[in-house]
C-alpha positions in Angstrom: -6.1 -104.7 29.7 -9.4 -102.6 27.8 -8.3 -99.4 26.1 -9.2 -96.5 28.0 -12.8 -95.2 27.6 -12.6 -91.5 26.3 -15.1 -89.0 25.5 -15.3 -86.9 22.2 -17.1 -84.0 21.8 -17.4 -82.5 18.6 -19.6 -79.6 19.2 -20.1 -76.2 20.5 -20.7 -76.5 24.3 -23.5 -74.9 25.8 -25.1 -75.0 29.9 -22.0 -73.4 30.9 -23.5 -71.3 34.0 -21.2 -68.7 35.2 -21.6 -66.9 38.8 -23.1 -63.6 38.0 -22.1 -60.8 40.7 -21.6 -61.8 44.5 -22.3 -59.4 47.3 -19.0 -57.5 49.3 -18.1 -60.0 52.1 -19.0 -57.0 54.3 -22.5 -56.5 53.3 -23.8 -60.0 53.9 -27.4 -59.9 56.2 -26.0 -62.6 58.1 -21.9 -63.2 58.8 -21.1 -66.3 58.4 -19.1 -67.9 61.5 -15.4 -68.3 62.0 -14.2 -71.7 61.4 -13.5 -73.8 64.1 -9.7 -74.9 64.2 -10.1 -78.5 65.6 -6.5 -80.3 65.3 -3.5 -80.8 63.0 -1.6 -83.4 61.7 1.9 -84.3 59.8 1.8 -87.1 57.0 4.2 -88.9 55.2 3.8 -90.2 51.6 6.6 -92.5 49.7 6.8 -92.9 46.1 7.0 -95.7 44.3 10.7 -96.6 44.7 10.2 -96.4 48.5 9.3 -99.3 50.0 9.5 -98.2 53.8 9.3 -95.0 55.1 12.5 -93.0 55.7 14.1 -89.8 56.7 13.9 -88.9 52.8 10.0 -89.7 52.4 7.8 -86.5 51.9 5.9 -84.9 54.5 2.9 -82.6 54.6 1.1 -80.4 57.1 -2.2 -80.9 57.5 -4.9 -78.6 59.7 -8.4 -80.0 60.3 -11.1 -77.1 60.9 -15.1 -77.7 61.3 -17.0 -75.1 58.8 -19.4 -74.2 61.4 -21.7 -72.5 58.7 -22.4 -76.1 57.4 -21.0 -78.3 60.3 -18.7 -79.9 57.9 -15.0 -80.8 58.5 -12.4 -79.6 56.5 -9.1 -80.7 55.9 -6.5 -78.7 54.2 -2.6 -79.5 53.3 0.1 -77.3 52.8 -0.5 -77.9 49.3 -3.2 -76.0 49.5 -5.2 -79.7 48.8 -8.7 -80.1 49.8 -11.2 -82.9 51.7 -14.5 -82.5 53.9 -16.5 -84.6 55.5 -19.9 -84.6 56.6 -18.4 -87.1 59.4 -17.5 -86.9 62.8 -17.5 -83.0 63.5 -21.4 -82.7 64.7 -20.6 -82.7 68.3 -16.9 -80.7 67.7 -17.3 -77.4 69.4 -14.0 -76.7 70.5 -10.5 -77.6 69.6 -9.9 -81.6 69.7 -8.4 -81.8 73.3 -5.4 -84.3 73.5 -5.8 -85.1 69.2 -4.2 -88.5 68.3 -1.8 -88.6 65.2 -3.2 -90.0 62.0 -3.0 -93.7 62.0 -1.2 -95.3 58.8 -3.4 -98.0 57.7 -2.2 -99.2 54.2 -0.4 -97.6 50.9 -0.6 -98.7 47.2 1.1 -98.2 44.1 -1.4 -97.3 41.0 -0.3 -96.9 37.7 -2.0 -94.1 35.9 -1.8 -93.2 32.4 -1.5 -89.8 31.2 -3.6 -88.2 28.4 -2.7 -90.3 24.8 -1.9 -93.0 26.4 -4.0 -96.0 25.9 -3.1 -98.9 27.2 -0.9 -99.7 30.5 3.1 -100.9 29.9 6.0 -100.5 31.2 6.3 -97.0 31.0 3.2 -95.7 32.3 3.7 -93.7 35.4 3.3 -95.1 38.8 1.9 -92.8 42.2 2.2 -93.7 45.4 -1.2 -93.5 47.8 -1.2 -93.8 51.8 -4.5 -94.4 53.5 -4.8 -93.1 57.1 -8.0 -93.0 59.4 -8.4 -90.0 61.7 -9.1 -91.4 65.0 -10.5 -88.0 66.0 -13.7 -87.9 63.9 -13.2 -91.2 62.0 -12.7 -90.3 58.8 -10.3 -91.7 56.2 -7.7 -89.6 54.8 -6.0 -90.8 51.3 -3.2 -88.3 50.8 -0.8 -88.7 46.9 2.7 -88.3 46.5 2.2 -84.7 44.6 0.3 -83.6 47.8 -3.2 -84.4 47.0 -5.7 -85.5 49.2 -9.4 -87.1 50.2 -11.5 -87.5 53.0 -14.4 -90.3 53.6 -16.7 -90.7 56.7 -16.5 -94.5 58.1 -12.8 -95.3 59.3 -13.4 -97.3 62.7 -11.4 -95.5 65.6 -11.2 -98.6 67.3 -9.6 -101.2 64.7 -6.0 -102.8 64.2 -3.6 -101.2 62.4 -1.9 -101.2 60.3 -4.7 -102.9 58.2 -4.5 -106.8 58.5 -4.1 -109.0 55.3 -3.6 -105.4 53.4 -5.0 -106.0 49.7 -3.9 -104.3 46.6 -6.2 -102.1 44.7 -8.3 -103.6 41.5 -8.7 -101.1 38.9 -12.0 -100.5 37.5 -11.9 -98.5 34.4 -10.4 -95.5 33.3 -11.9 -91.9 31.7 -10.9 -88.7 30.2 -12.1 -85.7 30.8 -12.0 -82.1 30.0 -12.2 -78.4 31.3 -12.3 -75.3 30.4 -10.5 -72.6 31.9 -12.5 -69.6 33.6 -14.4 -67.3 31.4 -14.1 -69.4 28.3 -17.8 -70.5 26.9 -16.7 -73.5 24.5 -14.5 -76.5 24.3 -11.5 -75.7 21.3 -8.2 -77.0 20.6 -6.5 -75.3 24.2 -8.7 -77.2 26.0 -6.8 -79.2 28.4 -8.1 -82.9 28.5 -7.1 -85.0 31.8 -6.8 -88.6 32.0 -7.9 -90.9 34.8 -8.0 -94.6 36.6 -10.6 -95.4 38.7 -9.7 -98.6 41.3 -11.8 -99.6 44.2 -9.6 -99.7 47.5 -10.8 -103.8 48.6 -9.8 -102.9 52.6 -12.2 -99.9 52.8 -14.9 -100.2 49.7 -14.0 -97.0 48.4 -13.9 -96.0 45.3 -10.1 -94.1 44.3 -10.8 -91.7 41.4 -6.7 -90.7 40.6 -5.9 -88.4 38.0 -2.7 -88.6 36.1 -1.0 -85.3 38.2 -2.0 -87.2 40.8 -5.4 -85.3 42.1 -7.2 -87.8 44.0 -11.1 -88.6 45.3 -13.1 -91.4 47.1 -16.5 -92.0 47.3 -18.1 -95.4 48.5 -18.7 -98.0 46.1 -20.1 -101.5 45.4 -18.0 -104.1 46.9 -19.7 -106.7 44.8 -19.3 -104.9 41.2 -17.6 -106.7 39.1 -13.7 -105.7 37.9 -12.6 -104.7 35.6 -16.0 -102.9 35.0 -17.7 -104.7 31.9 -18.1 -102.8 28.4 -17.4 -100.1 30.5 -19.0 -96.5 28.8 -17.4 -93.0 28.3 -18.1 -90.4 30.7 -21.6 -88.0 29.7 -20.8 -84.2 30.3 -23.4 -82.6 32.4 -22.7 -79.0 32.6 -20.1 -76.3 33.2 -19.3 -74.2 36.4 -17.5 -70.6 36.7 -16.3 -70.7 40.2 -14.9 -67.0 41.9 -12.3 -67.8 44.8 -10.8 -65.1 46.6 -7.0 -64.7 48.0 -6.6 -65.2 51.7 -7.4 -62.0 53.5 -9.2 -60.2 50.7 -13.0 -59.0 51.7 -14.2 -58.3 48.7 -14.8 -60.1 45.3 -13.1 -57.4 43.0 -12.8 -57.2 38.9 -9.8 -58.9 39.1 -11.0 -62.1 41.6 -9.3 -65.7 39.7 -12.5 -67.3 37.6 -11.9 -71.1 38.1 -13.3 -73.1 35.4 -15.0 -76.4 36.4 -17.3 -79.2 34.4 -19.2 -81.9 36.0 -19.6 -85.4 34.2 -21.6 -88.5 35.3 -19.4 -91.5 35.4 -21.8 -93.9 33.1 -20.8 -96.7 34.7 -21.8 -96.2 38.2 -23.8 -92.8 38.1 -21.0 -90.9 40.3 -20.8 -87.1 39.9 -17.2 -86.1 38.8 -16.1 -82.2 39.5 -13.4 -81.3 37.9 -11.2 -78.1 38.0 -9.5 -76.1 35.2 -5.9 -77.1 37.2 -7.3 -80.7 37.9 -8.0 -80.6 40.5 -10.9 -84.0 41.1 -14.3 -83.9 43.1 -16.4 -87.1 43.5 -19.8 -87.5 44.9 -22.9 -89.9 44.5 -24.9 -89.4 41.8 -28.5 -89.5 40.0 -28.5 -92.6 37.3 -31.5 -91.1 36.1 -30.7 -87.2 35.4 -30.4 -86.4 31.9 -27.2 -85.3 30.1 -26.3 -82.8 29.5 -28.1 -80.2 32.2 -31.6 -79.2 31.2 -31.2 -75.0 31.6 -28.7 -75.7 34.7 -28.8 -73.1 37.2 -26.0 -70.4 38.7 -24.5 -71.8 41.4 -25.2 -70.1 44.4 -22.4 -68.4 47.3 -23.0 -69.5 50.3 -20.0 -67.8 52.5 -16.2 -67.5 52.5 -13.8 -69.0 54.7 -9.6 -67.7 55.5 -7.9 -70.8 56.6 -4.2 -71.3 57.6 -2.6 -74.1 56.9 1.2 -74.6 58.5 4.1 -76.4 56.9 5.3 -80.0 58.7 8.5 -78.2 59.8 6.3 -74.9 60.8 5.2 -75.5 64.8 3.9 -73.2 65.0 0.7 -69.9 63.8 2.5 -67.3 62.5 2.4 -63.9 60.6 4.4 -65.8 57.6 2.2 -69.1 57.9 0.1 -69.7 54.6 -3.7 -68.3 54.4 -6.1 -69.8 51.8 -8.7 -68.9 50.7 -11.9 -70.8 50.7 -15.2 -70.0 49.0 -18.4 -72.5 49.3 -20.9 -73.3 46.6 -24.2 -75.1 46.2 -24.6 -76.6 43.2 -29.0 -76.4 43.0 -28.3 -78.6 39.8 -26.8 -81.7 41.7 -27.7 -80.3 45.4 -23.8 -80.9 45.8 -21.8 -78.6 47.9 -18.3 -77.3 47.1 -15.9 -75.9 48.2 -13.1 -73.9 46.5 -9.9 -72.7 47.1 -7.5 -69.8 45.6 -5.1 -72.3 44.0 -8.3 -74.0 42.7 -7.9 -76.8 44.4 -11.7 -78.1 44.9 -13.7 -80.8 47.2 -17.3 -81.3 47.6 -19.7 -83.3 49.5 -23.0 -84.6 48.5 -26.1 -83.5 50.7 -29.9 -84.9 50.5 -31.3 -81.3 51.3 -30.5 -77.7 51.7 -32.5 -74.4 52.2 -33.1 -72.2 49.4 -31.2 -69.1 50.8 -27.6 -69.6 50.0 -26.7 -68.2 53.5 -28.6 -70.5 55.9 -26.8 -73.5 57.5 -27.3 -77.0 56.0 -28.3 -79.7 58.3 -26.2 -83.1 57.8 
């Protein structure tokens, strides 16, 4: 097996753009609109030493909404883990009447190394992933045993499942990364490097970017690219974020509003932008081959709107005055044209979009 593929920096790191002040939630020209719950779900996810599902595998509650600012879906678990989708919520304008259940389609062990470790033996860690389709807006949902999740358009709502002839992953290649935490201009000696496998899922094409505490993204890929991925090449750092994510409930961005910090690399080997969060929390969208490295003068991201979203427990059947409320605040990135999304555990997810208007209010069009 290759050594991992890590990346050194030895310098003082600069393009780190941080959000200047944002505007009281109240004072916004144009509200933005109330999400739109659409349906729920409960999942399980076994670990490794499970081989069937059981009355002791984990469970997680999951509530779908549709951001109708952007006309994006959103899926949030009780782990306060985030997906979206640009797939499957266009014609949504009302709670899913009569929702089906996620459909199991196929799980997989990985083994992923954590940071120092270079090669793969007998002690490297192994995480459980389960891929479901949502037959509701066909979209795939990959969901971790530590209660991470990701969301892809292009799960068939009609096909046989579980998945027939279910193949195991093939790993790709594997990267580390790092990120500063919020407010903190340079890489030093605290910084908190994060280690990664990347493995291409051969029933769905997709791309599994896994990180070692078991953060998870997908994004499509080549079916044809060869694996493991050939001399593969360390990842190039494009720029820094500084993210501001309110708690559930609060109107205003205040003095003492959580700074997340976030960096964005370009995986070399395939061009894929890779967001990743100061709690590691993992972000993957298609990228630009050709954009240079690091960020010529990047740009402030730009607030688009906030978002309170409740998200219930699997045993909670209920809304109620004690059920969770995130937090959610959504970001265009004018460097990649990427939007994100945020939430106030820092838990992140973004989507990749071809163009959006210049005001940071108006609605995209997907």
């Amino acid at each position: 097996m290759p050594h991992r593929v890590s990346w050194i920096y030895t310098g003082v790191l600069a393009g780190v753009v941080v959000l200047g002040s944002l505007p009281p939630a109240e004072a916004q020209q144009d509200k933005p609109k109330t999400p739109l719950w659409t349906h729920a779900f409960n999942l399980k996810c076994r670990n490794s030493k499970q081989d069937k599902f059981d009355d002791k595998t984990r469970s997680f509650g999951m509530e779908v909404f549709k951001d109708e600012n952007t006309n994006l879906g959103i899926f949030l678990l009780e782990s306060g883990a985030l997906g979206v989708s640009s797939g499957g919520f266009g014609e949504i304008k009302e709670p899913v009447k009569d929702s089906k259940s996620l459909t199991w389609m196929h799980g997989m062990d990985v083994k992923v190394r954590k940071t120092g470790e270079d090669k793969f033996d007998e002690k490297t860690q192994v995480l459980t992933i389960e891929v479901y389709k949502d037959d509701n807006t066909g979209n795939w949902v990959y969901i971790t045993e530590k209660g991470y999740i990701a969301v892809a358009p292009g799960a068939s709502k009609t096909g046989t499942a579980p998945t027939p002839g279910a193949r195991g992953p093939v790993w790709m290649h594997g990267l580390d990364l790092k990120c500063r935490k919020g407010g903190v201009k340079a890489w030093d000696n605290d910084t908190k490097n994060w280690s990664m496998e990347i493995f291409r899922d051969e029933n769905t094409g997709l791309l599994i970017y896994i990180v070692e505490n078991g953060a998870i993204s997908v994004v499509s890929g080549s079916e044809t690219a060869p694996a493991p991925t050939p001399k593969s090449q360390a990842p190039q750092w494009m720029h820094g974020l500084d993210l501001k994510c309110r708690k559930g409930g609060v109107k205003n961005f205040e003095k003492t509003t959580q700074v997340f910090g976030l960096e964005l690399f370009r995986d070399a080997n395939n061009g894929n932008y890779l967001y990743l969060s100061e709690v590691g929390s993992l972000a993957v969208v298609r990228g630009d081959k050709n954009a240079k490295a690091p960020t010529e003068k990047p740009a402030e991201p730009e607030w688009r709107h906030g978002l309170d979203l409740k998200c219930r427990t699997f045993d909670e059947p209920t809304f109620n005055d004690k059920t969770r409320v995130y937090g959610v605040e959504v970001f265009n990135d004018p460097n990649t044209r990427a939007t994100l999304y945020i939430d106030d555990v820092g838990q992140i997810t973004a989507v990749a979009v071809k163009c959006y208007p210049c005001h940071p209010w108006f609605s995209l069009f997907i």
